[in-house]
N, C-alpha and C positions, 0 to 999 in steps of 0.2 A: 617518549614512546612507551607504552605500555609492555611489560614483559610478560607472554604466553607462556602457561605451563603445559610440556611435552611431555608429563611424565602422570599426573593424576588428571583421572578422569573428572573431577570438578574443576572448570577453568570458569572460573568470577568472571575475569578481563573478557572471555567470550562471551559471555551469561548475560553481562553490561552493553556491551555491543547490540545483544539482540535486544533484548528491552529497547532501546531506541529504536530500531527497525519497530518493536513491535508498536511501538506509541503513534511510529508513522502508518502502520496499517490501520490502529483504531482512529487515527485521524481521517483517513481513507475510505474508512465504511460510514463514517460519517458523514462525509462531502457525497457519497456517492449517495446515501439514500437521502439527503438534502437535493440532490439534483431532482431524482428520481419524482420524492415529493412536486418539486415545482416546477416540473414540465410534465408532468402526467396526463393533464387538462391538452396543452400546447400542442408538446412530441409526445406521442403517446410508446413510440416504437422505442425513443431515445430515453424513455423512463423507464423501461421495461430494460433496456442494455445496462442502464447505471445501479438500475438496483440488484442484476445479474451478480455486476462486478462487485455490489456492495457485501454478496455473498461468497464469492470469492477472496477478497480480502479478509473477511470475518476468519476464512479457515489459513490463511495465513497468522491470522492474530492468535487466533488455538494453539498451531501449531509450535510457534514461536515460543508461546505461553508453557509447553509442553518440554520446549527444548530449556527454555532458561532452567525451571526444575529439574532435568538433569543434570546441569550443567551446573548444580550447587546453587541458585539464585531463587529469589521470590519473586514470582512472576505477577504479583499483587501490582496492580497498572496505576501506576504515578503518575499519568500526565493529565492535562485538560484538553478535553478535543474543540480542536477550532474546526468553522465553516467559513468557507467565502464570502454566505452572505448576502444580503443584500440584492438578491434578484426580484425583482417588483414586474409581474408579469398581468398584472389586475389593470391595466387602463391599454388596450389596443394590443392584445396580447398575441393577435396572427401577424404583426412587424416585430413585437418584441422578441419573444420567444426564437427565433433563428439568429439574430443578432446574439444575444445572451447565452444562446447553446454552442456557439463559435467560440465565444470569447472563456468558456466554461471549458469546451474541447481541447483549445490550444495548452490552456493551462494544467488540464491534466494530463495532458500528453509529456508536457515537460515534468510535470511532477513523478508520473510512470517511470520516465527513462531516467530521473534520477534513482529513482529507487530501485531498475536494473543492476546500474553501475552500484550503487550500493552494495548491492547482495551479489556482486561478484567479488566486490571487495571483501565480505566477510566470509566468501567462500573461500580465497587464498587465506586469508587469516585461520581459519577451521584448516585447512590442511597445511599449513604449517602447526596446528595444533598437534597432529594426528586424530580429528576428528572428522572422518571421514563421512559420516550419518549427516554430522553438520554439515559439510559443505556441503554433501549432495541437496539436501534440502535448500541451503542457500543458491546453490544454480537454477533446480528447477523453481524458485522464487523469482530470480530474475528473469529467469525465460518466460514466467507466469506475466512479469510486469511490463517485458518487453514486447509482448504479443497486447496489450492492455492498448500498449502506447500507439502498436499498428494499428488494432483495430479503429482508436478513434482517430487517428490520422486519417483511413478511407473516408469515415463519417464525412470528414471536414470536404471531401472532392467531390 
């Protein structure tokens, strides 16, 4: 287990923590305006919601970006953003397009509520830091991601 430092304001071991949260949000605005993209034609309403969310997540990734630099880190983004992929909406696209926005919902809805849990995890981790700025930004993240996850949970009823 990593040991936090309670005593100076630059804590690495937190800094590291958010970078990964943060790679998962630039994966996130990526998936989301991948949706957005190709169901535009389709869901016109449900491409207008993802690319919403793709905006919101964006200012999670700033923010993040913002917090690693305090927190002694370079927030210089090391990862490769993946997509899902692969939704082929071009041949009968008024059967496709609702099938493929289910199977698209269910999976970001799991992937939402993990990143809730996450970012409450790294908000008890920040206040056993005494970094109280941090956590509070990592709660209202998880409340950001868990309101994400209701949302498209309605979609799907």
């Amino acid at each position: 287990m990593t040991e936090y430092c309670n005593h100076c304001h630059k804590n690495l071991p937190l800094a590291c923590e958010a970078a990964r949260a943060r790679a998962g949000e630039l994966n996130s605005v990526s998936e989301y305006l991948y949706l957005s993209i190709m169901f535009a034609d389709a869901l016109p309403e449900l491409s207008e919601y993802w690319n919403k969310l793709a905006m919101e997540e964006m200012h999670h990734h700033r923010a993040l970006g913002e917090l690693i630099l305090r927190l002694g880190g370079d927030p210089a983004e090391r990862s490769a953003v993946r997509n899902s992929g692969k939704i082929n909406l071009c041949q009968d696209c008024d059967s496709r397009a609702p099938v493929a926005a289910t199977r698209a919902l269910k999976r970001n809805i799991a992937d939402e509520r993990n990143s809730s849990e996450n970012y409450r995890r790294l908000a008890a981790i920040a206040e056993r830091c005494g970094d109280t700025p941090a956590a509070a930004l990592f709660r209202k993240f998880s409340a950001d991601e868990a309101k994400h996850a209701k949302e498209q949970e309605a979609m799907l009823s």
